[in-house]
VMD Tcl script that draws the C-alpha trace (Angstrom):
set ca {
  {-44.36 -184.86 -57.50}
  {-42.12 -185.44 -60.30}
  {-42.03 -181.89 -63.23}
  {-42.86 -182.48 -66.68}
  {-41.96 -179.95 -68.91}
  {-44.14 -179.31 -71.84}
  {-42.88 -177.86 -75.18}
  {-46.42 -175.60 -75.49}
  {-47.55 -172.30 -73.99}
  {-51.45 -173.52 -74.90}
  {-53.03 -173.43 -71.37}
  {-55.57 -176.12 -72.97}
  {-52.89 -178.02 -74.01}
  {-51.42 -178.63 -70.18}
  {-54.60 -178.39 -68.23}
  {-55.45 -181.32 -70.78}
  {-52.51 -183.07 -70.55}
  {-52.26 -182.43 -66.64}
  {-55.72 -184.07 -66.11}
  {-54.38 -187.71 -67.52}
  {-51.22 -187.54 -66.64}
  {-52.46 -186.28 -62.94}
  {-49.00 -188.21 -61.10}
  {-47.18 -185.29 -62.71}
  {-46.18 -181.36 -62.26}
  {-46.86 -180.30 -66.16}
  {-45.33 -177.19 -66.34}
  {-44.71 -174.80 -69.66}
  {-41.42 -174.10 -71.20}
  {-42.34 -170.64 -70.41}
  {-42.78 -170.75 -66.83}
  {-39.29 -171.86 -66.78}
  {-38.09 -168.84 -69.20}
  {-37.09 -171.05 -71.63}
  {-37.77 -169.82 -75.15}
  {-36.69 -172.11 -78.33}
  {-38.19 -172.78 -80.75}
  {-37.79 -176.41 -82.86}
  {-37.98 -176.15 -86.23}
  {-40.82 -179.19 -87.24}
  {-38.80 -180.63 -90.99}
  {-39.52 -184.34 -90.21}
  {-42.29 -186.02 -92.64}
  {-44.41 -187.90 -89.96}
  {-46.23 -186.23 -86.93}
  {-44.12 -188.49 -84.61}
  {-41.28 -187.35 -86.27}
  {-41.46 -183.63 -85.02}
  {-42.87 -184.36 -81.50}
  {-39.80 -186.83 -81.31}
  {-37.29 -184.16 -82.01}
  {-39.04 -181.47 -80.26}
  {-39.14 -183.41 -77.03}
  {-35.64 -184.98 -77.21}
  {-34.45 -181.05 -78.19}
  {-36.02 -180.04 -76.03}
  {-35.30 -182.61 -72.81}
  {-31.26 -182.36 -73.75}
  {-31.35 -178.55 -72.86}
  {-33.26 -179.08 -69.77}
  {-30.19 -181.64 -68.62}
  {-32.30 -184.76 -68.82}
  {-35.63 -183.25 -67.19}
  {-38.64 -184.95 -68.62}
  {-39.75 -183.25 -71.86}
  {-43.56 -183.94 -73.51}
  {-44.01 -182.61 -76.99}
  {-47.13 -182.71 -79.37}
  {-47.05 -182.44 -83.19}
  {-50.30 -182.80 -84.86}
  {-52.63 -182.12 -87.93}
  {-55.54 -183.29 -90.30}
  {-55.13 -185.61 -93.48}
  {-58.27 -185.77 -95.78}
  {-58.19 -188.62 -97.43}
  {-59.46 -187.04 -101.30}
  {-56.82 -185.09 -101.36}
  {-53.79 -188.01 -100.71}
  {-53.87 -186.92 -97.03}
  {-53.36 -183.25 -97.92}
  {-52.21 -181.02 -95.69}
  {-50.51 -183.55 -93.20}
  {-47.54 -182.06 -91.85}
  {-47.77 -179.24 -92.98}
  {-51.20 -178.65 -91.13}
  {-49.88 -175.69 -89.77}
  {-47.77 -173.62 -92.69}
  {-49.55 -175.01 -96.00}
  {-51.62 -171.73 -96.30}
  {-50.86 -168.12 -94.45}
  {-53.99 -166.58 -93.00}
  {-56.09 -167.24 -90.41}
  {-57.78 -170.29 -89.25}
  {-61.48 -169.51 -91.00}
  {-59.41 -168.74 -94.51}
  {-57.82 -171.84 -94.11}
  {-60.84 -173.59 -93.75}
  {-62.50 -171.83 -96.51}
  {-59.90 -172.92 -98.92}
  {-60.33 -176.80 -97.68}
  {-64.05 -176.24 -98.17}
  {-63.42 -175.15 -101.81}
  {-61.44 -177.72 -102.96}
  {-63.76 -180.36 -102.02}
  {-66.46 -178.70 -103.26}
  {-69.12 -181.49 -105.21}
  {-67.68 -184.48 -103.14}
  {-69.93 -186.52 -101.93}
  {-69.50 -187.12 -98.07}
  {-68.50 -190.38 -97.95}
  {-65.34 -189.14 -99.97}
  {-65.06 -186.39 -98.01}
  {-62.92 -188.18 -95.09}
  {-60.79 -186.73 -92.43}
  {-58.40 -187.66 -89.29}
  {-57.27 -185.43 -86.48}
  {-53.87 -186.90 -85.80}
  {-51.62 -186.10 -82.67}
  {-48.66 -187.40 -81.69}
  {-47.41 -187.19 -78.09}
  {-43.92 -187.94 -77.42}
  {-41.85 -187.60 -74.04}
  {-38.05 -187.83 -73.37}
  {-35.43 -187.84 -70.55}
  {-32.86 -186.73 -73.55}
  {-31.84 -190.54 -73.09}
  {-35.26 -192.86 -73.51}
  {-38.46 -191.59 -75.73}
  {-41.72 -193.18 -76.33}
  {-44.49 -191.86 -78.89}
  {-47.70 -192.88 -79.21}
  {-50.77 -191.32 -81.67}
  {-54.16 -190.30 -81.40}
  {-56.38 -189.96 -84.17}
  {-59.78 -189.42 -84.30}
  {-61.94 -190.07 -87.94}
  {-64.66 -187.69 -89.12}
  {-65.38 -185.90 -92.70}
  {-64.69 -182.46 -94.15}
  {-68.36 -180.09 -93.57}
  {-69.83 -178.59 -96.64}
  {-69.82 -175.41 -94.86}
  {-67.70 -174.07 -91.65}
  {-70.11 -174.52 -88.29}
  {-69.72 -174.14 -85.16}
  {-68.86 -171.22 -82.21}
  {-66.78 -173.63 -80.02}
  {-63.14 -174.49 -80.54}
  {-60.48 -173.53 -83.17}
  {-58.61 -174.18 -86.25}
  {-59.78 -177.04 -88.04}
  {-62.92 -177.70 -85.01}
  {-65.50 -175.63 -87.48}
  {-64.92 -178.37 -90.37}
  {-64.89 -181.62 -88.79}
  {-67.42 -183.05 -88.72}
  {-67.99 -186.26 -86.74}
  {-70.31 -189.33 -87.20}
  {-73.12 -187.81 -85.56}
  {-72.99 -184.82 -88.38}
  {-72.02 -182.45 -85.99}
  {-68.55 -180.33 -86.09}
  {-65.79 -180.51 -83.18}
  {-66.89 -176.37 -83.23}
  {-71.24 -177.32 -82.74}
  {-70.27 -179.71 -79.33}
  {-68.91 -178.22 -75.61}
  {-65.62 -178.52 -74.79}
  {-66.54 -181.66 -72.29}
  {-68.02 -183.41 -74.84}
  {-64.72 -182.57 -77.34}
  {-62.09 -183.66 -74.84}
  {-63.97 -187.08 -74.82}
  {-63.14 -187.44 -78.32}
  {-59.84 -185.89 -78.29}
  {-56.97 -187.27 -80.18}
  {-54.61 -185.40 -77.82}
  {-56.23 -187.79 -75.05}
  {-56.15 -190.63 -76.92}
  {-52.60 -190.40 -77.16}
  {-52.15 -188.95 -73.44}
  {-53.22 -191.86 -72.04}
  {-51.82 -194.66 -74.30}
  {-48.62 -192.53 -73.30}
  {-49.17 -192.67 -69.50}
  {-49.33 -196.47 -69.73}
  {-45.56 -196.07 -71.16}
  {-44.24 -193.45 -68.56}
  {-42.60 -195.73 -66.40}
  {-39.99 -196.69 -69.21}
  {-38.35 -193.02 -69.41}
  {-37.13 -191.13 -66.79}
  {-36.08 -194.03 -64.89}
}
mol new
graphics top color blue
foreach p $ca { graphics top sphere $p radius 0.5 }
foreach p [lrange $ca 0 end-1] q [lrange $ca 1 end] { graphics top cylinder $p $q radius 0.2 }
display resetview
C-alpha cells in the first residue's frame, strides 16, 4: 500500500482523509519524527497547502506529501478573515467567535453569509494538484452548539442549524475537507507516478 504523508498531527484530519483516500497508508509527519513547521504567507488557501505540501514532499525525498490550508470568508465583511482564519485574533476559539458575532451584530441573515473553504493539495516534490472544498452557510446570531470546534458553533447551515448542533456523521457529509478529498482522489494518479 503506497504511504502518504500528511502535513497535520489532527487525528480527525487523517482518519478523515484516510477514509476517501482508503488505496493509501496516511500517515502523520509526526509518526515519522519529522517536525517543521511551514510558515502559511501566500494570499489564497491553495497557495499555503501548495507550499506546505511541496515543502514538505522535497524533505521527504519525493515521498507523497498531502497538505490542507483552510478558513471562513463572510461575505459582509469583504471575505474577512480569509487567510488569516487562523492568526487574525489571539485567544481562543469561543473569543474568536464572539468577536465575529459582534461585528455583525443588526445584519440581517441573508447578509450574514459564510464559506468554509479548504484546500487540499498533494506533491511528489515534482507534480502537485489542488483542488477546494467549500461549503456555504451564514454567521449565527449567537454561538450554538456542543459538537465540533473553532468556527463549528457559528455556522450555521441552510437548515438553521450550526456545524456545532449536528453529529459528527452528519458533519463529515457536509465537509469541505471531503469535498476536496475526493475531487483530489480523482487526480491522484497524475503525481507520484
Amino acid at each position: 500500500m503506497k504511504e502518504i504523508v500528511m502535513a497535520s498531527g489532527n487525528k480527525g484530519k487523517i482518519k478523515e482523509a484516510g477514509e476517501i483516500l482508503e488505496d493509501f497508508k496516511l500517515v502523520s509527519m509526526k509518526e515519522l519524527g519529522i517536525e517543521v513547521d511551514i510558515e502559511e504567507d501566500k494570499d489564497t488557501f491553495a497557495g499555503n497547502a501548495i507550499k506546505k505540501a511541496e515543502e514538505i514532499a522535497k524533505l521527504l525525498k519525493g515521498k507523497l506529501c498531502l497538505a490542507d490550508d483552510s478558513g471562513i470568508q463572510i461575505e459582509y465583511l469583504d471575505g474577512f478573515p480569509g487567510v488569516l482564519t487562523k492568526r487574525w485574533h489571539e485567544g481562543t476559539d469561543k473569543e474568536r467567535n464572539l468577536v465575529i458575532i459582534e461585528k455583525l451584530k443588526g445584519v440581517p441573515r441573508e447578509k450574514r453569509k459564510i464559506s468554509f473553504v479548504t484546500a487540499m493539495a498533494i506533491s511528489d516534490g515534482k507534480k502537485t494538484i489542488c483542488e477546494i472544498g467549500k461549503i456555504d452557510g451564514y454567521v449565527a446570531e449567537e454561538a450554538r452548539g456542543e459538537f465540533g470546534f473553532g468556527f463549528d458553533e457559528i455556522f450555521e447551515l441552510e437548515n438553521g442549524k450550526t456545524l456545532a448542533e449536528i453529529s459528527e456523521e452528519e458533519k463529515n457529509k457536509v465537509s469541505a475537507r471531503k469535498l476536496a478529498l475526493e475531487k483530489l482522489k480523482q487526480e491522484l494518479g497524475k503525481v507520484g507516478e
